[in-house]
C-alpha positions in Angstrom: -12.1 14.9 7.6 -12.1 15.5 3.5 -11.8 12.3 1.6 -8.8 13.7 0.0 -7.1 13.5 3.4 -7.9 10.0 3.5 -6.6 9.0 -0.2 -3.9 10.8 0.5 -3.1 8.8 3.5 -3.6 5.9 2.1 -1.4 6.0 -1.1 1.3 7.3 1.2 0.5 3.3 2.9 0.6 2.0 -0.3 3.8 3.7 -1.4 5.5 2.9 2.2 4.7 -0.8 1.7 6.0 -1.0 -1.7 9.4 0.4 -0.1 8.9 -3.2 2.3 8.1 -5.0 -0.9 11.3 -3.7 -2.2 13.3 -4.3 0.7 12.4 -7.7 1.9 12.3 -9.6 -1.8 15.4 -10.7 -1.6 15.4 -11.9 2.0 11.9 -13.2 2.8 9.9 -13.8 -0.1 6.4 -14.8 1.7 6.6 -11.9 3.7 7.3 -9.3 0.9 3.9 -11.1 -1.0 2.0 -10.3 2.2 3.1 -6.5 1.8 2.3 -6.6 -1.9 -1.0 -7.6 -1.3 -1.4 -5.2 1.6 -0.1 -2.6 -1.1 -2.8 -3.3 -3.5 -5.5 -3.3 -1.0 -4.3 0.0 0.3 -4.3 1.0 -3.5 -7.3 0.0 -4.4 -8.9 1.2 -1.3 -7.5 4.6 -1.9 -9.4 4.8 -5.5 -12.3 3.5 -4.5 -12.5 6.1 -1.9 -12.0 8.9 -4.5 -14.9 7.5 -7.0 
């Protein structure tokens, strides 16, 4: 599989999670922190796999 597939896949994560960060702020606080930091480990992950 090219990495690209892979970075690709996982910013699509990252972007999908932002949309739960989004939805649940105003509802569940802790729960939207979890899927912030799930964001910015799918995030980072995804540009650490391109360099």
């Amino acid at each position: 599989m090219p990495k690209e597939v892979v970075v690709i896949g996982l910013l699509a994560l990252a972007g999908f999670l932002a949309g739960g960060v989004y939805t649940t702020w105003k509802t569940a606080k802790f729960m939207a922190i979890v899927l912030l930091v799930l964001t910015v480990v799918a995030a980072g992950g995804a540009v650490l796999w391109l360099i």
